[in-house]
C-alpha positions in Angstrom: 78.5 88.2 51.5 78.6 91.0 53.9 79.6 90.3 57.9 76.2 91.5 59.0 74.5 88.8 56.3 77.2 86.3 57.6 76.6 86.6 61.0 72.7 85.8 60.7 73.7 82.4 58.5 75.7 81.7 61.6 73.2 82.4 63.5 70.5 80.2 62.2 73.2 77.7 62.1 73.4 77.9 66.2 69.5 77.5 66.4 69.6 74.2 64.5 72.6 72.7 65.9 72.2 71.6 69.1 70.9 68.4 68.4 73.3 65.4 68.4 70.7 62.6 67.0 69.5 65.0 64.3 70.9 64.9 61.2 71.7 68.2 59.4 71.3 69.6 56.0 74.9 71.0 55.6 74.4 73.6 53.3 78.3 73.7 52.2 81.6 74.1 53.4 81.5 77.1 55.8 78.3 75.2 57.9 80.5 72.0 57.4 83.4 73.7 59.4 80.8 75.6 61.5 79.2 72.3 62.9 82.8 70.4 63.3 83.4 73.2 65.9 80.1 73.1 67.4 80.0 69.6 67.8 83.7 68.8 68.6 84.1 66.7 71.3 80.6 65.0 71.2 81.9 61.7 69.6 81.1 59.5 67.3 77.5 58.9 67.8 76.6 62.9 66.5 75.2 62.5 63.8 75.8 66.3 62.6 79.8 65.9 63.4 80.3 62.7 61.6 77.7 64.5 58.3 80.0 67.6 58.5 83.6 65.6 58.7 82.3 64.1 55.3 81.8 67.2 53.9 85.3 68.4 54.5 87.3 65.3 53.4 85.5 65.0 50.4 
């Protein structure tokens, strides 16, 4: 995957992610870690965190 093609999957990432109470198709690893970063700090009621953090330990 190319930087240019990897910044617009980041991208569209962003425009999805600001919903705490939404739950997120996590597409794989990478949005995995991409959403723990966005969503660090929010505690344990975001829903997208606690989806991602399962992603990664499993």
């Amino acid at each position: 995957m190319t930087a240019a093609a990897m910044r617009r999957e980041a991208d569209l990432w962003d425009l999805r992610a600001c919903d705490c109470a939404a739950d997120e198709h996590i597409t794989g690893p990478r949005h995995a870690r991409f959403l723990l970063g966005v969503h660090s700090g929010h505690g344990g009621a975001c829903r997208p965190y606690q989806a991602a953090l399962r992603v990664v330990r499993s």
